[in-house]
Structure formats: structure tokens, C-alpha cells
SEZALUM-184557 format. One record per residue (C-alpha): residue number from 1; x, y, z. Coordinates in steps of 0.02 Angstrom, whole numbers, plus 32768, in hexadecimal, padded with zeros to 4 digits. Example, Ala and Ser with C-alpha at 12.3 -4.5 7.8 and 13.67 -1.06 7.14 Angstrom:
REC seq    u    v    w
REC   1 8267 7F1F 8186
REC   2 82AC 7FCB 8165
This chain:
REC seq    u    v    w
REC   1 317F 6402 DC0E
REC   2 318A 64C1 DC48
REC   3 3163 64A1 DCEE
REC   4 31C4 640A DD0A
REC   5 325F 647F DCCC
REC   6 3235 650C DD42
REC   7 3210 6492 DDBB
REC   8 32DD 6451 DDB9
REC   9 3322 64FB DD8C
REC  10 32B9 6524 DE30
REC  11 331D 649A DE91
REC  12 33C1 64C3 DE4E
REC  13 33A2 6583 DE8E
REC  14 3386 653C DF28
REC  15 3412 64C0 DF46
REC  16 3493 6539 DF15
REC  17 3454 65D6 DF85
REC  18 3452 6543 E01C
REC  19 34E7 656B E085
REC  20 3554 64D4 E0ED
REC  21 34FB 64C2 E18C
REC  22 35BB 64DD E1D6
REC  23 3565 652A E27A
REC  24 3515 6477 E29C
REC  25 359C 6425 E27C
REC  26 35ED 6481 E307
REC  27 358B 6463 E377
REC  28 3566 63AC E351
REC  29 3626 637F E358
REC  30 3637 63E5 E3FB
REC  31 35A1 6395 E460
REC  32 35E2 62D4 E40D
REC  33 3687 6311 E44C
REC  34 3633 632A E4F7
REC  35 35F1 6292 E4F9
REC  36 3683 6247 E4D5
REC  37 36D1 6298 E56E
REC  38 364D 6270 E5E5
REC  39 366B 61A1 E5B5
REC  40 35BC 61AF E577
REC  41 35FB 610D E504
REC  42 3606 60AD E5A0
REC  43 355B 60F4 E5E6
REC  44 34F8 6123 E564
REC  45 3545 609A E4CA
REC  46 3494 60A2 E44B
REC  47 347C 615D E45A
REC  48 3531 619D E451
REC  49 3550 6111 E3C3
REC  50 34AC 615C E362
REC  51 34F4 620C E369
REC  52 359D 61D5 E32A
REC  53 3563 6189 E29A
REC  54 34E3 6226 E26C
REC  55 3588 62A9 E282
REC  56 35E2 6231 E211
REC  57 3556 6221 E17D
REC  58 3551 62E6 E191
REC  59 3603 62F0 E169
REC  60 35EC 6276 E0C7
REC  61 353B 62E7 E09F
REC  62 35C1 6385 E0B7
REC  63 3634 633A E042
REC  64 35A8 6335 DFB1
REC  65 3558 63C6 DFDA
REC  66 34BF 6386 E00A
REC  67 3493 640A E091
REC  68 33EE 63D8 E0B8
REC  69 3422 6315 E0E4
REC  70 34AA 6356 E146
REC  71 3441 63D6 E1B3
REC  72 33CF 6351 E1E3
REC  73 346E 62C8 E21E
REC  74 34B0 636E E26D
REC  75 3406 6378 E2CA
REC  76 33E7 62BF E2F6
REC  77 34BF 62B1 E321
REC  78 3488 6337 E387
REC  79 33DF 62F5 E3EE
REC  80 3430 6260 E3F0
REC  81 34C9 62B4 E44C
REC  82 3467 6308 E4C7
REC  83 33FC 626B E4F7
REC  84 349E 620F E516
REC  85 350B 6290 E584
REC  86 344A 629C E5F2
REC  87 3457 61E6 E5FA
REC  88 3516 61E5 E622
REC  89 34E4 626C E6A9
REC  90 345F 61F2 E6FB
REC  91 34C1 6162 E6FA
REC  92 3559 6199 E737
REC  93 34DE 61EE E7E0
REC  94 349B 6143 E7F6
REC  95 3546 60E8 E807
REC  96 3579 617C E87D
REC  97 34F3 615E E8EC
REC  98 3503 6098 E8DC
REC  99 35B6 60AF E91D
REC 100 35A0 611F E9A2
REC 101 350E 60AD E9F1
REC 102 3584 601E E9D8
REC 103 3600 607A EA30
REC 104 3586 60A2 EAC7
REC 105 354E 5FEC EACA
REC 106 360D 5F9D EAC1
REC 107 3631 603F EB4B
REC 108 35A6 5FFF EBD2
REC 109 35BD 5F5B EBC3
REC 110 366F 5F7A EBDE
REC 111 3630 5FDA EC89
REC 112 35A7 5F5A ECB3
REC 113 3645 5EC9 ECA1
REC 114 36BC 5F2A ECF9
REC 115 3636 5F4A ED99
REC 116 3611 5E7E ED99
REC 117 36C2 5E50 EDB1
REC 118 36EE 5E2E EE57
REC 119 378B 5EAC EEBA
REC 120 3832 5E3C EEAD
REC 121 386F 5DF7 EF4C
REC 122 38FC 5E55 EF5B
REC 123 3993 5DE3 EF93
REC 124 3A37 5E0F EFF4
REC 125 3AC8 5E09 EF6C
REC 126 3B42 5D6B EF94
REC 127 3BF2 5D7F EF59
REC 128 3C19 5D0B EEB9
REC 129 3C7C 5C93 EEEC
REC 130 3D40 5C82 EEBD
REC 131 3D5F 5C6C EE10
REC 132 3DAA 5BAF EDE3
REC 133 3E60 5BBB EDDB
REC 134 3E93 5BB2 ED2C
REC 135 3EA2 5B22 ECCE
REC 136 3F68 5AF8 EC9D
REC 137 3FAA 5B15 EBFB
REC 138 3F89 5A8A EB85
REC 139 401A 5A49 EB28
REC 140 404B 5A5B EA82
REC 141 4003 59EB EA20
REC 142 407B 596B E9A4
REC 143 407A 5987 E8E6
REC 144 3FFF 5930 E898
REC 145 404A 58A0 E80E
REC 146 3F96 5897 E7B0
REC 147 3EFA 5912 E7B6
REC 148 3E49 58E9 E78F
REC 149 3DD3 595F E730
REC 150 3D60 59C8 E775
REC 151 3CCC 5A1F E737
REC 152 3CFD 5AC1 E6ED
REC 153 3D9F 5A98 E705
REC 154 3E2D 5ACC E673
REC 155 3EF1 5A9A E658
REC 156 3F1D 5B60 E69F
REC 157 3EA4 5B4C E746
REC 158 3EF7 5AA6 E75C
REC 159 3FB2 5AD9 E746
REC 160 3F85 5B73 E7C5
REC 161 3F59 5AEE E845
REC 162 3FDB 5AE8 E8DC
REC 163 3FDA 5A2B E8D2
REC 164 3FF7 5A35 E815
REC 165 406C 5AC5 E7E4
REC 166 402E 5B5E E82F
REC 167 4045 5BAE E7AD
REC 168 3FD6 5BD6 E72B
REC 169 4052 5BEE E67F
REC 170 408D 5B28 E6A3
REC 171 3FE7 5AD4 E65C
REC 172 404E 5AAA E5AB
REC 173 40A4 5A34 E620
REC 174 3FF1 59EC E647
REC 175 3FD9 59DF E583
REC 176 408C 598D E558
REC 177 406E 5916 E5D5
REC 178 3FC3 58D9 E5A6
REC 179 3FC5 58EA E4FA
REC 180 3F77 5840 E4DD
REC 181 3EDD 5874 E530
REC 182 3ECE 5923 E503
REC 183 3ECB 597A E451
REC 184 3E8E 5A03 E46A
REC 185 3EDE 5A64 E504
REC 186 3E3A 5AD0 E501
REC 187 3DC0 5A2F E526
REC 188 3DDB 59C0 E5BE
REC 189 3D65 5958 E604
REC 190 3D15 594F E6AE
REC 191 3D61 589B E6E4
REC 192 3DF4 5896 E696
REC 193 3E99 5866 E709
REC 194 3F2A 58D7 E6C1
REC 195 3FDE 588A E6F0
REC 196 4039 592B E74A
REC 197 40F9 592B E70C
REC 198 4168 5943 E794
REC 199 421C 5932 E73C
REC 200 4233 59DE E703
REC 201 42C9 5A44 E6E6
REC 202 42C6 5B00 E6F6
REC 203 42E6 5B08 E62D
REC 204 4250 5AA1 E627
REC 205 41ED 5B24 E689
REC 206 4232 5BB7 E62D
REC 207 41FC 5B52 E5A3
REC 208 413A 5B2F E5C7
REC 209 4127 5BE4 E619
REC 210 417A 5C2B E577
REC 211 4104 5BC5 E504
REC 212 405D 5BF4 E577
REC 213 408C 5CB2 E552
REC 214 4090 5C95 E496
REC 215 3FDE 5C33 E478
REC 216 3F3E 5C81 E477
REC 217 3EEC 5BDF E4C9
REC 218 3F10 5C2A E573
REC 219 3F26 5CF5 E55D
REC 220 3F86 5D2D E5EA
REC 221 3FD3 5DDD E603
REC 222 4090 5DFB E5CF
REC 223 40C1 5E31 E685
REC 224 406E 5DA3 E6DC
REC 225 411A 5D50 E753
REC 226 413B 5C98 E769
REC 227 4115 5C54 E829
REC 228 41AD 5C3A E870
């Protein structure tokens, strides 16, 4: 029983002369740090995962002051560190050399196609002929009494048509006018034949630009200007 209580008060002397191994840790976060830098994740994934993990536990065996389990993550996070940026190092030569003979190979047989290819016959420049007189100016085309749907199409990219209105603000006309087809002025229909009114007065314009302005179906911008 005496020895076993020497033997712990032994221990306990031990432990609490131990000092933080804050030195290691040092240099274990600066060479994982490194690493880090040097993409050794992408390169070197086991290794610089390994020494991650052993920096980490250190930190937790810190925490409890547990001295002696963190030294030895502190020493593995460290080998483990080292291996990986070595690694990192090699691989990142052997891509470097890859490249450069790829480089060389795509280079000569650039030179080795360029030598096959035959000298172009060079020929005596002809004048371009006259350019084709241009074409006359096509006519106006007549209003349009009925309009059929388009993909895509809606009641404002309609009215803006220069066959329709030409004018984008008139599409409530477009909705007043088939309002047993459409109820929604926001869904029309690929297919659908829209009658086009053509009776308007200029109150009736006022009227359907005035009443485009106001809804939020169609936002438009306060300064936008009738056609005229």
C-alpha cells in the first residue's frame, strides 16, 4: 500500500513539473500551414490529412493537460507534415516535366505539319465584282385585323408589332378585345388568333396607355412616350 502511494504521488510530481510542449506546437502548425500553402491536399491528400488530424488531437490533449499525448500528435502532425510537403515537392516536378515534354511534342509536330504542307499557289487578286443594286423599299405593310400566337410571344410584344399597334403600352386593347379567350393577360397561348381592334378613338388610346402605366403585369418606366 506504501509503494502504490509513492508510486502516484510519484506521477502526480511528474505531471505537474511537465511543461506545454508550446514549442512543438509551433512548429507543427507552421509546417501544416506550409503544407497547406504548397496544395499538398491536392498532392499529397493521406499524409497532409494524417497530420491535420494529429495537430488537432494535440490541441484537445493541450486542452486537458495531457502533455505527453500531445507531444507525441505534435511529433507524428509533424512527420506526417514533412512527408507530405516532400511528396507535394515530387509531384508537382513530375507534372512540370510532363508539361514541358508535352509542349515539345505538340511544338514539333506543329513544325513537322507546317514543313508537309505544300507553298500556296499564289493567285493574281481579281476585283469583286459590282455590288447588286439595292433592292427597293418594301412597302408598308396593312394593319393586321387578327394575330396568331407565337411562341414566346406576350400581349406587350404583340401590341409593339408595326402591323398591330406599334406600340407597346396598347396591349390592354389586345386584352379588352379578347376577353373571351384570355383571363389572364399574363398567359396566352401559342395558337391562339387574337382579333386586332381597329375602331379606336384617341380617348381610347389615352385610355389603354394610361391603364398599361398603372398595372404591374407589364412594368414599364414612367417616361416611356407613346409612338406617334
Amino acid at each position: 500500500m506504501g509503494r502504490c502511494l509513492i508510486f502516484f504521488i510519484i506521477t502526480a510530481l511528474l505531471s505537474a513539473c511537465a511543461k506545454p510542449p508550446y514549442q512543438e506546437l509551433d512548429a507543427a502548425e507552421y509546417m501544416v500551414g506550409r503544407a497547406y500553402a504548397m496544395q499538398a491536399m491536392e498532392f499529397a491528400p493521406t499524409e497532409f490529412q494524417s497530420a491535420k488530424d494529429a495537430l488537432a488531437d494535440a490541441r484537445k490533449a493541450l486542452q486537458k493537460a495531457d502533455y505527453g499525448e500531445a507531444l507525441d500528435s505534435l511529433e507524428f502532425s509533424l512527420k506526417h507534415s514533412r512527408r507530405a510537403l516532400v511528396l507535394t515537392e515530387e509531384s508537382k516536378a513530375k507534372r512540370a516535366r510532363e508539361e514541358a515534354q508535352r509542349a515539345l511534342e505538340e511544338e514539333k509536330a506543329r513544325q513537322a505539319a507546317l514543313e508537309e504542307t505544300p507553298p500556296q499557289e499564289v493567285k493574281p487578286q481579281v476585283q469583286p465584282p459590282p455590288p447588286p443594286p439595292k433592292p427597293a423599299p418594301k412597302q408598308k405593310a396593312a394593319p393586321l385585323t387578327s394575330y396568331t400566337v407565337s411562341e414566346e410571344e406576350t400581349l406587350w410584344t404583340i401590341s409593339a408589332q408595326p402591323q398591330v399597334y406599334n406600340e407597346g403600352l396598347l396591349w390592354p386593347l389586345l386584352y379588352q378585345a379578347n376577353r373571351d379567350q384570355i383571363k389572364d393577360p399574363r398567359q396566352i397561348f401559342p395558337g391562339q388568333t387574337l382579333s386586332i381592334r381597329r375602331d379606336m378613338t384617341e380617348k381610347d388610346l389615352d385610355d389603354a396607355r394610361q391603364r398599361a402605366r398603372e398595372s404591374d403585369i407589364f412594368p414599364v418606366p414612367n417616361d416611356v412616350a407613346p409612338v406617334q
